[in-house]
PAFIVEX-102855 format. One record per residue (C-alpha): residue in one letter; residue number from 1; x, y, z. Coordinates in steps of 0.02 Angstrom, whole numbers. Each point is the difference from the previous one (the first is absolute). Example, Ala and Ser with C-alpha at 12.3 -4.5 7.8 and 13.67 -1.06 7.14 Angstrom:
<"A" 1 <615 -225 390>>
<"S" 2 <69 172 -33>>
END
This chain:
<"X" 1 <-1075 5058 217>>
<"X" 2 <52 101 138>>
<"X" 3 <119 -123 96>>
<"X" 4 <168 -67 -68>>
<"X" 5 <-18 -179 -38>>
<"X" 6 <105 -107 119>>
<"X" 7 <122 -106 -73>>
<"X" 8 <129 -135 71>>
<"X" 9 <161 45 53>>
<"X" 10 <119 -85 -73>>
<"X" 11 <182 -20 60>>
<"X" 12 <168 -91 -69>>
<"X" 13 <71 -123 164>>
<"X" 14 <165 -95 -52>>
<"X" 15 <39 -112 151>>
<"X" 16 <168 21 59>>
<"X" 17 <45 -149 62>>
<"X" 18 <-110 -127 -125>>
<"X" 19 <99 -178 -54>>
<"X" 20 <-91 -108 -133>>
<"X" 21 <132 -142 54>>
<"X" 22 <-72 24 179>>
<"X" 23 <-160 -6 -46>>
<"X" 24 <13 -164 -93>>
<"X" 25 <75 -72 131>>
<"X" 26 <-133 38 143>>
<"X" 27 <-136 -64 -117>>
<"X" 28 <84 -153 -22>>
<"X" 29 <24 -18 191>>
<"X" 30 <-175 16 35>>
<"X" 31 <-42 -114 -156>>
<"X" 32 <120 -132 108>>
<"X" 33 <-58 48 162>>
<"X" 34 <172 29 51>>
<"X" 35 <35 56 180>>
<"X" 36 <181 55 80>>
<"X" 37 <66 -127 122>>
<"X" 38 <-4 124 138>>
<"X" 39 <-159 -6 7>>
<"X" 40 <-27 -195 -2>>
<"X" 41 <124 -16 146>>
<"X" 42 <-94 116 85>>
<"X" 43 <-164 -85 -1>>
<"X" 44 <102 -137 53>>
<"X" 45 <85 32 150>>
<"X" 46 <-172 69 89>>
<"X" 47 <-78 -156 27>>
<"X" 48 <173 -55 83>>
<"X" 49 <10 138 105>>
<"X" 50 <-186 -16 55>>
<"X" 51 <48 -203 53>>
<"X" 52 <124 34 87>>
<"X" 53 <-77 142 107>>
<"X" 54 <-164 -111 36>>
<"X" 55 <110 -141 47>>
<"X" 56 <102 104 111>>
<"X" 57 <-141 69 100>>
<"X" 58 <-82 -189 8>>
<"X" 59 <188 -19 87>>
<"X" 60 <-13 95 116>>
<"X" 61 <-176 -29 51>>
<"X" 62 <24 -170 26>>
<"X" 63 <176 16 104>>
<"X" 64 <-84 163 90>>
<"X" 65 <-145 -127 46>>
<"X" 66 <119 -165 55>>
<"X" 67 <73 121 137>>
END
């Protein structure tokens, strides 16, 4: 009675930069499970990198040791 009923705003947004052809396309990579080869090579080369720092320390333990 006294007060002014609240409403919702309501507003117009157009996104700018929107592609439908885009959009397909992601859905359908996650649909696939699709992942860029950058990131397969570099889940890759860790485990490499790892082996060959363990087995260098182990090197040089050893011939640090036989002295």
């Amino acid at each position: 009675m006294f007060f002014k009923k609240i409403n919702n705003k309501n507003f117009d947004y157009i996104p700018r930069f929107y592609n439908p052809e885009d959009d397909k396309m992601e859905k359908r990579k996650k649909k696939l499970n699709f992942r860029s080869d950058s990131k397969t090579r570099k889940i890759n080369k860790v485990p490499i990198y790892l082996l060959v720092f363990v087995l260098v320390i182990i090197y040089l333990i050893v011939k640090l040791n036989g002295v």
